[in-house]
TORGU-708276 format. One line per 5 residues: for each residue z, x negated, y negated of C-alpha. Coordinates in nm, 2 decimals, decimal comma. Layout:
// TORGU-708276
Z:X:Y | ...
***
This chain:
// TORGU-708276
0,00:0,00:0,00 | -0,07:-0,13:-0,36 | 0,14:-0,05:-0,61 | 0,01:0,07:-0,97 | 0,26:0,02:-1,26
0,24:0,22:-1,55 | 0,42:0,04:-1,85 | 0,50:0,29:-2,20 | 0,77:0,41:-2,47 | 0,87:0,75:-2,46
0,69:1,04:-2,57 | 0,38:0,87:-2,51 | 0,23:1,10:-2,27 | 0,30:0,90:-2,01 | 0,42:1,15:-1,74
0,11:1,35:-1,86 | -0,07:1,06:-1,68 | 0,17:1,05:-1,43 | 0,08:1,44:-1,31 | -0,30:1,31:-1,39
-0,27:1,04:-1,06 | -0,04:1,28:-0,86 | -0,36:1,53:-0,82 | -0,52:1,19:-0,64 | -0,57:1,20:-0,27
-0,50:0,83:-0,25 | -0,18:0,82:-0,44 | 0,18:0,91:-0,41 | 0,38:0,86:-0,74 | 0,75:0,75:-0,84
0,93:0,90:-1,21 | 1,09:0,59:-1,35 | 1,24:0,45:-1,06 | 1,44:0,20:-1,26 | 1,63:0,44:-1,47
1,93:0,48:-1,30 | 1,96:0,08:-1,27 | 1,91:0,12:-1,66 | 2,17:0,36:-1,73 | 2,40:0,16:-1,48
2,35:-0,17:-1,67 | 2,36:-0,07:-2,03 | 2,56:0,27:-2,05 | 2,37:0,44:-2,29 | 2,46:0,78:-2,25
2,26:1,09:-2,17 | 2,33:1,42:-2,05 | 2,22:1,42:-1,69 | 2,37:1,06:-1,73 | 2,64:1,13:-1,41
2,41:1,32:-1,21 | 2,15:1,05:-1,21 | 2,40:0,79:-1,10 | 2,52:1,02:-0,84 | 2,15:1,08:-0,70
1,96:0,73:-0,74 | 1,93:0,45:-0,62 | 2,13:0,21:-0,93 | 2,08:-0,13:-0,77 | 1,75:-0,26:-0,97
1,72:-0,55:-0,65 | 1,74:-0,23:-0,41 | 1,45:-0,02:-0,63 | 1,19:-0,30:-0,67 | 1,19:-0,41:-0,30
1,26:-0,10:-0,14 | 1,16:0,19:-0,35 | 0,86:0,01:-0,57 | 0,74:-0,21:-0,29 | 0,88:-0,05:0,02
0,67:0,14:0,29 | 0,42:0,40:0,20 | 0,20:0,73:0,34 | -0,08:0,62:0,09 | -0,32:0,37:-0,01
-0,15:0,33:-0,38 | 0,16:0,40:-0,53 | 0,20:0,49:-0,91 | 0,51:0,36:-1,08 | 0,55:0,53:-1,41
0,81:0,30:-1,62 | 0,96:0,31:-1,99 | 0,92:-0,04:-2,10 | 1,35:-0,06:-2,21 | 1,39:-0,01:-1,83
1,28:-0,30:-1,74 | 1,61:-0,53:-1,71 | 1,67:-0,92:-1,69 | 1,77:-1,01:-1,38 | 1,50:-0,77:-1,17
1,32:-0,94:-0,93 | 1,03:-1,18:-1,00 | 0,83:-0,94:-0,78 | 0,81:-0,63:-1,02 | 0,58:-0,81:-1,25
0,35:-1,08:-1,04 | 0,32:-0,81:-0,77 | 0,08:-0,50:-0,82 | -0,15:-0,39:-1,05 | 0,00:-0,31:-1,42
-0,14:-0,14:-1,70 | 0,01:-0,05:-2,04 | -0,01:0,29:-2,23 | 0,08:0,30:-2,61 | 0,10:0,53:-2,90
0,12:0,54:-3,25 | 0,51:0,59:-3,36 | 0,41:0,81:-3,66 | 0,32:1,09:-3,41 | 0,65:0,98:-3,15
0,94:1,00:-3,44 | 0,90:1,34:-3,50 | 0,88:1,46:-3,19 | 1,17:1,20:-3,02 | 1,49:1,33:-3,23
1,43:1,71:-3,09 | 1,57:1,51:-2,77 | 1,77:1,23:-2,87 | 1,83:1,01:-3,20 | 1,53:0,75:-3,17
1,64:0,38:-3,24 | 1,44:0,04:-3,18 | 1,55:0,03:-2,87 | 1,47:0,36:-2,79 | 1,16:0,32:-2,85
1,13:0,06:-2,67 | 0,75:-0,15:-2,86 | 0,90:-0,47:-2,84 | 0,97:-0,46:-2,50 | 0,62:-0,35:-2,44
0,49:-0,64:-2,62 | 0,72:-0,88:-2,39 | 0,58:-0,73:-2,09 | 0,19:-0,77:-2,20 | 0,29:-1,13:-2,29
0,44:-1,19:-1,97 | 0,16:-1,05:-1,78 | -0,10:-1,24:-1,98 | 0,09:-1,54:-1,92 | 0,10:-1,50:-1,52
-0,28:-1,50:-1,58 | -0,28:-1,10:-1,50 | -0,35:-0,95:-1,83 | -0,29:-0,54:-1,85 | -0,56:-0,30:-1,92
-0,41:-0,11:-2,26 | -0,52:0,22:-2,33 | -0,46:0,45:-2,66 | -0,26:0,81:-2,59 | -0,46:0,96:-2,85
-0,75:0,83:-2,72 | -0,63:1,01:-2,38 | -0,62:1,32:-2,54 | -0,97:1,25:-2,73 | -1,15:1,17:-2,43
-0,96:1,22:-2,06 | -1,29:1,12:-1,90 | -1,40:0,86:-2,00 | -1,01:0,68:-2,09 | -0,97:0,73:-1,70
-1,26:0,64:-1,57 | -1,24:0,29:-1,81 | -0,86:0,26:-1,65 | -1,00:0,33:-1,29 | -1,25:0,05:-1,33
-0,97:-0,18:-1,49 | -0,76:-0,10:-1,20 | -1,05:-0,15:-0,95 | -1,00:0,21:-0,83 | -1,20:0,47:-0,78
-1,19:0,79:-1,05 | -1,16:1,11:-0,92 | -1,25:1,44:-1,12 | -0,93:1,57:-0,97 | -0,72:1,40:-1,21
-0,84:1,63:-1,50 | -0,68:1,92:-1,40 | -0,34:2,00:-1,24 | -0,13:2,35:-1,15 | 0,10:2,44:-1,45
0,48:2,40:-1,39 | 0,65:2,13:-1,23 | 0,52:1,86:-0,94 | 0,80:1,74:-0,68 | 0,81:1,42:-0,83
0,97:1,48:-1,13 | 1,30:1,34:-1,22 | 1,58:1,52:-1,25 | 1,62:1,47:-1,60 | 1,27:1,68:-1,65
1,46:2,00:-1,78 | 1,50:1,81:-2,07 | 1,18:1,67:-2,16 | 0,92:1,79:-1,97 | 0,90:2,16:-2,04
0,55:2,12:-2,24 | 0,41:1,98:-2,00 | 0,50:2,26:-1,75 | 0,30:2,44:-1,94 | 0,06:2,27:-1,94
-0,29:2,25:-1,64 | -0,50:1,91:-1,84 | -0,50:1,69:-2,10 | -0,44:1,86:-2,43 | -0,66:1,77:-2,71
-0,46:1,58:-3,01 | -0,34:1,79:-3,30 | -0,55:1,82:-3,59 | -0,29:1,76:-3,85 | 0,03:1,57:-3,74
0,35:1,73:-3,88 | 0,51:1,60:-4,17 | 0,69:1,28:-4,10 | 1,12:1,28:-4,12 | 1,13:0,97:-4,40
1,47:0,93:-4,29 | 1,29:0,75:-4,00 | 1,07:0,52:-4,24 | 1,26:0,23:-4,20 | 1,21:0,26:-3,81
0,87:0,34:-3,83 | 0,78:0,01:-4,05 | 1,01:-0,18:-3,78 | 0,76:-0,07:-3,46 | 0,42:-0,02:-3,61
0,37:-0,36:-3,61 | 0,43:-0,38:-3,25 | 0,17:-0,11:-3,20 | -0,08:-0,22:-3,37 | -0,06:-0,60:-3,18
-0,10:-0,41:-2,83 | -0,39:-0,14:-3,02 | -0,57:-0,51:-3,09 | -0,65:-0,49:-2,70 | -0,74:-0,15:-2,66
-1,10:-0,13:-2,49 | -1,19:0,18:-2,67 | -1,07:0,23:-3,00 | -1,12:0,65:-3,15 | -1,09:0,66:-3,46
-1,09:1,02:-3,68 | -1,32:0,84:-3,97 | -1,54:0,63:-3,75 | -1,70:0,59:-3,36 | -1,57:0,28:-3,19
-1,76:-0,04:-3,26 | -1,83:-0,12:-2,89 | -1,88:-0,42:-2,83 | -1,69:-0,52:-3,10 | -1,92:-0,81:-3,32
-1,93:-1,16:-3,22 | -1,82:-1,41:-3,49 | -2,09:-1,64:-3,66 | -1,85:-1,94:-3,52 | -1,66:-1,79:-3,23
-1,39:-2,05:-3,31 | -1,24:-1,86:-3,60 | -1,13:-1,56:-3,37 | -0,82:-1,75:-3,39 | -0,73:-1,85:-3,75
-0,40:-1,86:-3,99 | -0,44:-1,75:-4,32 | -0,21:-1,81:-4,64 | -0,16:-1,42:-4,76 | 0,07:-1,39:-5,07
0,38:-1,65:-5,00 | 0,31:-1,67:-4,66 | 0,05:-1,79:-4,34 | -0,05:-1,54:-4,12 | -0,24:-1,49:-3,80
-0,66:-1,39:-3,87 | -0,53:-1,00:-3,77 | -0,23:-0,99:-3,96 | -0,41:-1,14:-4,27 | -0,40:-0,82:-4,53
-0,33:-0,69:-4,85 | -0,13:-0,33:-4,99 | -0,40:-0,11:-5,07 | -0,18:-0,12:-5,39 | -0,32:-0,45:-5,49
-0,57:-0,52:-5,78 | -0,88:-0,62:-5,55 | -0,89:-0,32:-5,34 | -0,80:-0,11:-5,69 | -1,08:-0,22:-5,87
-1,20:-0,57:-5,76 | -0,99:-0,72:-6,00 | -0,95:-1,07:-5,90 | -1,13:-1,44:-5,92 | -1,24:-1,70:-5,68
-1,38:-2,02:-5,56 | -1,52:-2,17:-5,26 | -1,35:-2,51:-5,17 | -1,55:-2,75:-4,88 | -1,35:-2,99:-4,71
-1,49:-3,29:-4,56 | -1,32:-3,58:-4,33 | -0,99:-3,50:-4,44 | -1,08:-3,48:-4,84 | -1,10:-3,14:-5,08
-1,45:-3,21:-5,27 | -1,41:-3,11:-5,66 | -1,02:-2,96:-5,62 | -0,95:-3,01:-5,94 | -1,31:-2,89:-6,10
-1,25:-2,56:-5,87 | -0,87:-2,46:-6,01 | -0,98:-2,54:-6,33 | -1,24:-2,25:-6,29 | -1,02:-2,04:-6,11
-0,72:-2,08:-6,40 | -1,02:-2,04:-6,64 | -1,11:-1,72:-6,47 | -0,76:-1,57:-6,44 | -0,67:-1,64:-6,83
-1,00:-1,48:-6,92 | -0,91:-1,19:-6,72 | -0,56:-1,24:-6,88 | -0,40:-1,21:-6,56 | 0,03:-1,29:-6,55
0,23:-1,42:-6,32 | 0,00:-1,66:-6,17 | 0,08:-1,93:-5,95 | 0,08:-2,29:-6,09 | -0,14:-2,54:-5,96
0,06:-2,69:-5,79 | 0,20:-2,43:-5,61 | -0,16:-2,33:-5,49 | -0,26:-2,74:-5,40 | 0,04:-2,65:-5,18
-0,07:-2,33:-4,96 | -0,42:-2,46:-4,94 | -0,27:-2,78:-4,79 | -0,04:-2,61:-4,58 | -0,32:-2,34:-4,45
-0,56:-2,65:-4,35 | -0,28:-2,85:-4,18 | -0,15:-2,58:-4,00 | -0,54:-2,45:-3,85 | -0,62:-2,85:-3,83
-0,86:-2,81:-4,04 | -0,96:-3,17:-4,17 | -1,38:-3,12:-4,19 | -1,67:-2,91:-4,15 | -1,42:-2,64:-4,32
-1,51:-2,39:-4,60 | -1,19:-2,20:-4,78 | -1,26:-1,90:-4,98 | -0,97:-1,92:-5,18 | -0,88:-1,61:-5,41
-0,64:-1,51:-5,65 | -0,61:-1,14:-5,71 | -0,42:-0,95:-6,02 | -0,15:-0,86:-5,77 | 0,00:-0,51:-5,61
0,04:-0,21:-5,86 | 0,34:-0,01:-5,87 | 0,07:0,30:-5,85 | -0,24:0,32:-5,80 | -0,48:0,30:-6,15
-0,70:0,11:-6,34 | -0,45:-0,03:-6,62 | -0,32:-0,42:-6,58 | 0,07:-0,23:-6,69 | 0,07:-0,12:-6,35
0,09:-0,53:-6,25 | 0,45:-0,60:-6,17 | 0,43:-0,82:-5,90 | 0,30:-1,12:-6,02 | -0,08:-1,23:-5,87
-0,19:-1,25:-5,47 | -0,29:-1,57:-5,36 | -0,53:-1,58:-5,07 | -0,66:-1,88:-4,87 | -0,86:-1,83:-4,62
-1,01:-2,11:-4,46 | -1,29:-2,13:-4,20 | -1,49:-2,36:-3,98 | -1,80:-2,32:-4,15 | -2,09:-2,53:-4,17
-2,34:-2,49:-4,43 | -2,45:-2,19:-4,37 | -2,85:-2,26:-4,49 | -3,14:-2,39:-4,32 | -3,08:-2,75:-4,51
-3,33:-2,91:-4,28 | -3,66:-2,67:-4,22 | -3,59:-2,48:-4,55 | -3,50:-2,08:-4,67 | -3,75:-1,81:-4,77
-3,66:-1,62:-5,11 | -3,76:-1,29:-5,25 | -3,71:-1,16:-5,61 | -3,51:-0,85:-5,64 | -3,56:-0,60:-5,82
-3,15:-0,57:-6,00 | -3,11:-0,77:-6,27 | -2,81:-1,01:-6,36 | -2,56:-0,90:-6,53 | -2,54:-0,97:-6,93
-2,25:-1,14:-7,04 | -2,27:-0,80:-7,27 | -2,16:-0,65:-7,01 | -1,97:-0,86:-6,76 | -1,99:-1,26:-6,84
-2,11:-1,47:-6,54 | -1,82:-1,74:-6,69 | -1,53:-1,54:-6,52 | -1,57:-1,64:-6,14 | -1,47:-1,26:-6,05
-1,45:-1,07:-5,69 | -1,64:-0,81:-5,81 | -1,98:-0,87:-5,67 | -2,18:-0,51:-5,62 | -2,42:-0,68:-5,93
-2,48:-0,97:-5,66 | -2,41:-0,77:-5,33 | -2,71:-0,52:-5,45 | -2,97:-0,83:-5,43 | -2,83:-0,93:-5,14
-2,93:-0,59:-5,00 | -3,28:-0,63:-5,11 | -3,30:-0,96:-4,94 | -3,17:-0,80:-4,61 | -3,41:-0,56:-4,64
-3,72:-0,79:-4,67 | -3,54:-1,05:-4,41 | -3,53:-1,29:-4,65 | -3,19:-1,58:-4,67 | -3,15:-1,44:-5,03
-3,26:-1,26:-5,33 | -3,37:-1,45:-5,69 | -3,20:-1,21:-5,98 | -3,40:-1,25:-6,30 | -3,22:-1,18:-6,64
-3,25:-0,85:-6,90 | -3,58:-1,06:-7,04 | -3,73:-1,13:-6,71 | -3,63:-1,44:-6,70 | -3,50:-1,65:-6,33
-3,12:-1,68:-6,36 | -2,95:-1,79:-6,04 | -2,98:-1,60:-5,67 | -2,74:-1,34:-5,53 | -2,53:-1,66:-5,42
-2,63:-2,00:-5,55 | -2,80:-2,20:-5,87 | -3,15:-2,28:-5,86 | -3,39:-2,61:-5,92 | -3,73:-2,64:-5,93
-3,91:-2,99:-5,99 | -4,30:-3,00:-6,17 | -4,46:-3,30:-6,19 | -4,13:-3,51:-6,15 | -3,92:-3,30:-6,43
-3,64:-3,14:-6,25 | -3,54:-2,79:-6,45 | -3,28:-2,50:-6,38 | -3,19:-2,26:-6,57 | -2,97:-2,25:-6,85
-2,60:-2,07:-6,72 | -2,65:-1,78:-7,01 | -2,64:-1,53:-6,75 | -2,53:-1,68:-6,41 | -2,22:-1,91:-6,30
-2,20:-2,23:-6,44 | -2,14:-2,37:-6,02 | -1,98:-2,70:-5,96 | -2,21:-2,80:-5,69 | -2,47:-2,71:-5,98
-2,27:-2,97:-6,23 | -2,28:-3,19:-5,99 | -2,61:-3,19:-5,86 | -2,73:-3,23:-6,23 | -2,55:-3,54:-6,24
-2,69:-3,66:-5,92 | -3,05:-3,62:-6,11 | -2,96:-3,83:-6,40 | -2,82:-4,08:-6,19 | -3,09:-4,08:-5,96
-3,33:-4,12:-6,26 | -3,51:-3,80:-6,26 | -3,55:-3,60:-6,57 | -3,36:-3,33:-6,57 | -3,39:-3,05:-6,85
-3,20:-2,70:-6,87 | -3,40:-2,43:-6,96 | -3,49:-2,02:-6,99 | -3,76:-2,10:-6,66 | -4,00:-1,82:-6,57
-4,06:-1,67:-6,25 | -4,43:-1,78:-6,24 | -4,32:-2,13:-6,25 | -4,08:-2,11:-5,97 | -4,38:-1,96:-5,79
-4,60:-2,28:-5,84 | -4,32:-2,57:-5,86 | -4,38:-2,87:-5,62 | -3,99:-2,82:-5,50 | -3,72:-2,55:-5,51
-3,34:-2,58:-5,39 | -3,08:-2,39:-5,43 | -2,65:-2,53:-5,46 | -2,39:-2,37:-5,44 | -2,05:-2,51:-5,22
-2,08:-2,29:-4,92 | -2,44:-2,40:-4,81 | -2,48:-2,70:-5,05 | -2,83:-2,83:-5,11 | -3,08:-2,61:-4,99
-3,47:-2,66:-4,98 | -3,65:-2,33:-5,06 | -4,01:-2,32:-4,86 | -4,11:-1,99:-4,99 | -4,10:-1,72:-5,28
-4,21:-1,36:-5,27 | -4,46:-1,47:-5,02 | -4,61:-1,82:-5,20 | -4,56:-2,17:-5,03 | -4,38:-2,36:-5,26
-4,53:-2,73:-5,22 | -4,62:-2,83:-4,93 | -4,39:-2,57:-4,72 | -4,10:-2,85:-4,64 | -3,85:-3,03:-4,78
-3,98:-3,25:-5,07 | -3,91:-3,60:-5,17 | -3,65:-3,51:-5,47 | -3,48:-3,27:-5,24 | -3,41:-3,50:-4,98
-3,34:-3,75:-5,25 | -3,07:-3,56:-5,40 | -2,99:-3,47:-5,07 | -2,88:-3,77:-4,95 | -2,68:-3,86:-5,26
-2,51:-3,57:-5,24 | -2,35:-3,62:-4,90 | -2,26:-3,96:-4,96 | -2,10:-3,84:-5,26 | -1,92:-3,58:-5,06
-1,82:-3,86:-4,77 | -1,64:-4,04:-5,04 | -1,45:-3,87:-5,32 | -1,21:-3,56:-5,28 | -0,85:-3,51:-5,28
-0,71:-3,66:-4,99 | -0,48:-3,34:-4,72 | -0,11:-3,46:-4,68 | -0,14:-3,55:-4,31 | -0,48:-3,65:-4,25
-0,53:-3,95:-4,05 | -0,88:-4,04:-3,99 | -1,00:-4,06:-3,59
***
């Protein structure tokens, strides 16, 4: 006989599931088989509490090897268990033997309901157990299938038919359906908490609208949602009331950054965890600045040249509160030393007016102080900086410093993201965005250079970001001995240069091929691009502020 062990909290519809597998013809099933040895151990008190003690087996060494694992009729056995039931000291054999699955459920819609039967508590509840006994499991190799109650209730079907084929069982339609009132099964303690589900002959479908929640259990509910929501991570089959499941969820441009730390307000977090109050400014109303830092061979290029912009940007936007420079030196430091990250690294590091007391558009709202985000990636250039990128011109123009000046390094990008879209749509790398008087100002992400006839020229920063990969480049050209002139440049004459790049700190140099269709040159990388290339990286491999730590290879 193989054993089957159900793992939940209470009021989780798990002995709904339990009636679901007793309609099987290849399974006998046990009500929480520990919980006398629970009761026993602990003395919580219930009602039934004597009773229990009087009637099962108390002796937790007893249950596992001769109730859970002892002789059977059938082919399986189904162990439903409340994860607080499970007790140190039990033998090893309850978890490394059997099959184990865990089912969860969203406190906000068990508080209400738990207090009708007894005053809920962390414990009660009993998430962080649950989150010891996937840990455990994943640790013995033997990782538990975890499935959603309310996705149970969504979709019986096809949330047991994904179970059965994570238990390697076969589904049967007979677990859809049952005879209303009670099974032999039960425990004795089922006048007291299973007199729904008497009623009851399926799966009931989820309530529209929850009931209000009891605030006084707030504090409670803020103590186990996180638990939740780190088993819910490893749900199959995610329902959502907004949405249809992603499935399979996306795969990550550099699979390596599925497991990241991020610095999030005073504090590093893991890649899941790494989020801000809807309160704050940036989900408000984009209200916040930010720079792209590179780091390479254990050196920040242009640090200092970045939080100059990024202090720049936040006094402009006369932000308060903000952390000082060094304080923000110090969580990008930290945030790279704790991911390891010494090279090939990109960090989008942000800065955002902070959390509101409500929500609104005013800055008096601010009382926080600023959020500081540093998120840090492996993250190569993310251009074709050998064979080239293909450009089209969109059709949304950059915005006018009238309206919104391209100075302030702000987060809010729709003027940008729109070009961007255009791009996407004509699979294109990116989009060139020309100014109110037609002229070529930057492209949805990066500056621009063109060279004719030896004369390198990009346009004057009236209406795009000044970049520092720009300034620096522009110094590479002087110093290289080119001539290098800023200038309004037309789009004509990006269509018949001899060479186009493009700079910007997340791709760096990049060789343009090819705009709105024409060949620009000779259709590869020119001789001043790979010039400027070349002095570029070994201007990158040898300046930079040096990460506390880093010892070369």
């Amino acid at each position: 006989m193989e054993v089957i062990h159900a793992w939940s909290a209470p009021r989780s519809l798990s002995t709904t599931l339990m009636y679901s597998f007793a309609q099987r013809d290849d399974i006998e099933v046990i009500d929480e088989p520990l919980y006398a040895a629970f009761l026993k151990t602990t003395s919580v008190d219930r009602p039934y509490r004597d009773e229990l003690l009087s009637k099962m087996e108390c002796d937790g060494e007893k249950v596992v090897k001769d109730i859970i694992y002892g002789p059977g009729n059938k082919k399986y056995r189904f162990c439903k268990h409340i994860s607080k039931q499970r007790l140190l000291g039990l033998p090893s054999e309850l978890m490394s033997k059997g099959k184990h699955f865990i089912l969860i459920r969203n406190p906000l819609n068990i508080l209400p309901s738990f207090e009708k039967i007894h005053p809920p508590s962390f414990l009660e509840l009993g998430l962080g157990e649950l989150v010891s006994i996937y840990s455990d499991l994943c640790q013995m190799g033997t990782p538990p299938a975890i499935i959603d109650a309310d996705e149970l209730q969504r979709d019986p079907e096809a949330t047991l038919r994904s179970l059965c084929d994570d238990l390697a069982i076969p589904f049967q339609a007979s677990m859809l359906k049952w005879v209303a009132g009670p099974i032999p099964e039960d425990g004795l303690w089922a006048p007291w908490w299973y007199k729904t589900l008497h009623k009851s002959t399926s799966f009931s479908s989820p309530e529209k609208y929850t009931h209000t929640f009891p605030l006084k259990h707030y504090d409670l509910l803020e103590q186990c949602l996180p638990l939740y929501n780190i088993l819910r991570r490893h749900v199959k089959h995610k329902s959502s009331l907004l949405t249809s499941p992603i499935t399979p969820p996306p795969s990550l441009p550099v699979p390596e950054n599925a497991k990241l730390l991020a610095w999030v307000g005073d504090e590093i977090v893991p890649r899941e965890m790494a989020k801000v109050s809807v309160f704050d400014s940036v989900v408000q109303g984009g209200d916040s600045v930010w720079e792209g830092l590179r780091i390479y061979k254990g050196k920040i290029f242009k640090l200092e040249e970045h939080l100059d912009r990024l202090c720049d940007s936040a006094k402009a936007l006369a932000f308060i509160n903000v952390p000082t420079r060094e304080e923000i030196k110090e969580a990008i430091f930290r945030t790279l030393i704790t991911n390891g990250m010494f090279d090939n690294t990109h960090i989008r590091l942000s800065l955002t007016r902070g959390k509101k007391v409500t929500s609104g558009m005013s800055p008096a709202f601010n009382r926080y102080g600023c959020t500081l985000i540093v998120l840090a990636e492996w993250k190569p250039p993310v251009y074709d900086n050998e064979g080239g990128i293909v450009l089209v011109t969109a059709t949304t123009r950059r915005n006018s410093p009238n309206n919104l000046d391209s100075k302030i390094h702000h987060n809010n990008l729709l003027n940008n993201i729109l070009a961007k879209i255009e791009s996407n749509n004509a699979n294109v790398d990116d989009a060139i965005m020309l100014d109110k008087d037609g002229f070529v100002s930057e492209t949805n992400a990066t500056n621009i250079f063109m060279v004719k006839k030896d004369r390198v020229l990009t346009p004057h920063a009236d209406y795009c970001l000044p970049g520092i990969t720009r300034a620096t480049v522009m110094e590479l050209v002087v110093k290289e001995n080119f001539i290098l002139e800023e200038r309004r440049i037309s789009l004509s004459e990006f269509h018949t240069a001899d060479e186009v790049w493009t700079t910007g700190t997340m791709g760096e140099l990049s060789p343009v091929v090819k705009i709105d269709g024409r060949v620009i040159g000779e259709g590869k990388v020119g001789p001043v691009t790979r010039k400027l290339q070349s002095a570029y990286k070994k201007l990158t491999d040898g300046s930079g502020v040096p990460i506390p730590t880093y010892q070369e290879p």
